[in-house]
C-alpha positions in Angstrom: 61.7 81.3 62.3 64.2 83.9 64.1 66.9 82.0 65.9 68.5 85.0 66.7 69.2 85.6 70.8 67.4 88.3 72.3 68.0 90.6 74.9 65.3 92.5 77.3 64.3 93.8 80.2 61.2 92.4 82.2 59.6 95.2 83.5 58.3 93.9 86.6 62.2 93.7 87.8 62.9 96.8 86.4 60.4 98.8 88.3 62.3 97.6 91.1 65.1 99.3 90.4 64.3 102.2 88.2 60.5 103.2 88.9 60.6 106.0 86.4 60.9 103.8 83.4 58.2 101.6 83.9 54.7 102.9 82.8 51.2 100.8 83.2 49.6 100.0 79.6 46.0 98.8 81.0 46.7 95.5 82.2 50.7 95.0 81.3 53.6 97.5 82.0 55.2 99.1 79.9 59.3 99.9 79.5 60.2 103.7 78.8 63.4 102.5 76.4 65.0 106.0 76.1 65.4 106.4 79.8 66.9 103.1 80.2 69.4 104.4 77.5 69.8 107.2 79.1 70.4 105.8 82.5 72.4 103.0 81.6 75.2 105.4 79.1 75.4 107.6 82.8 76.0 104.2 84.7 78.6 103.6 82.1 80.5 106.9 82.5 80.6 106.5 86.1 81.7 103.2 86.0 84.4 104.4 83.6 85.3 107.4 86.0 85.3 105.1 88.9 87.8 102.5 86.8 90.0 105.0 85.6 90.8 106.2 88.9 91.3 102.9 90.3 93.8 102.2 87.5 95.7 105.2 88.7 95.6 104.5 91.9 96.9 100.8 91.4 99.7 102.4 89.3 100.9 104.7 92.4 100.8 101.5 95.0 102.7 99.6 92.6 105.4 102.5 92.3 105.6 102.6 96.0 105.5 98.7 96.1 108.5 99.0 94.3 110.4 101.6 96.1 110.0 100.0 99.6 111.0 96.6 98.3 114.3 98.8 97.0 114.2 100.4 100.3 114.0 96.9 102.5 116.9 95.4 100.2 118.8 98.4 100.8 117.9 98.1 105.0 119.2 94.2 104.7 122.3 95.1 103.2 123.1 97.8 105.6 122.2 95.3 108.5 124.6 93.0 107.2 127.0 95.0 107.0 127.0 96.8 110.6 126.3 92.7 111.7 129.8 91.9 109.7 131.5 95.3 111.8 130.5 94.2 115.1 131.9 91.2 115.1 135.5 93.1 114.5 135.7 94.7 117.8 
């Protein structure tokens, strides 16, 4: 008995989604498993392009996260200070 966990495709849904892989065998259908491969290792380098751009763009809002909360303390500070000269005169 094979207790192992297995993992497939039902061809019926994936006819849905990509037509091209799914061939009729008579009465069942049939999944075409290199284009699957093949289509799922390009979803993957997109997904990878599409991440790795994200992370980069995340790292430039976080830089200028940081400089305009530098910026705003500086601002406070300067307010402060003109609030503290007004009051001499």
């Amino acid at each position: 008995m094979d207790n192992r966990h297995r993992v497939g495709l039902i061809a019926q849904e994936l006819a849905e989604v990509i037509p091209e892989a799914v061939r009729e065998n008579g009465e069942f259908l049939t999944i075409d498993d290199s284009r699957v491969f093949y289509d799922t290792v390009a979803a993957a380098q997109e997904l990878y392009r599409l991440t790795g751009n994200l992370e980069n763009k995340i790292d430039e809002v976080e830089q200028i996260s940081k400089k305009l909360a530098k910026f705003s303390k500086k601002k406070q500070q300067f307010g402060s200070t003109i609030s503290g000269l007004s009051g001499l005169t």
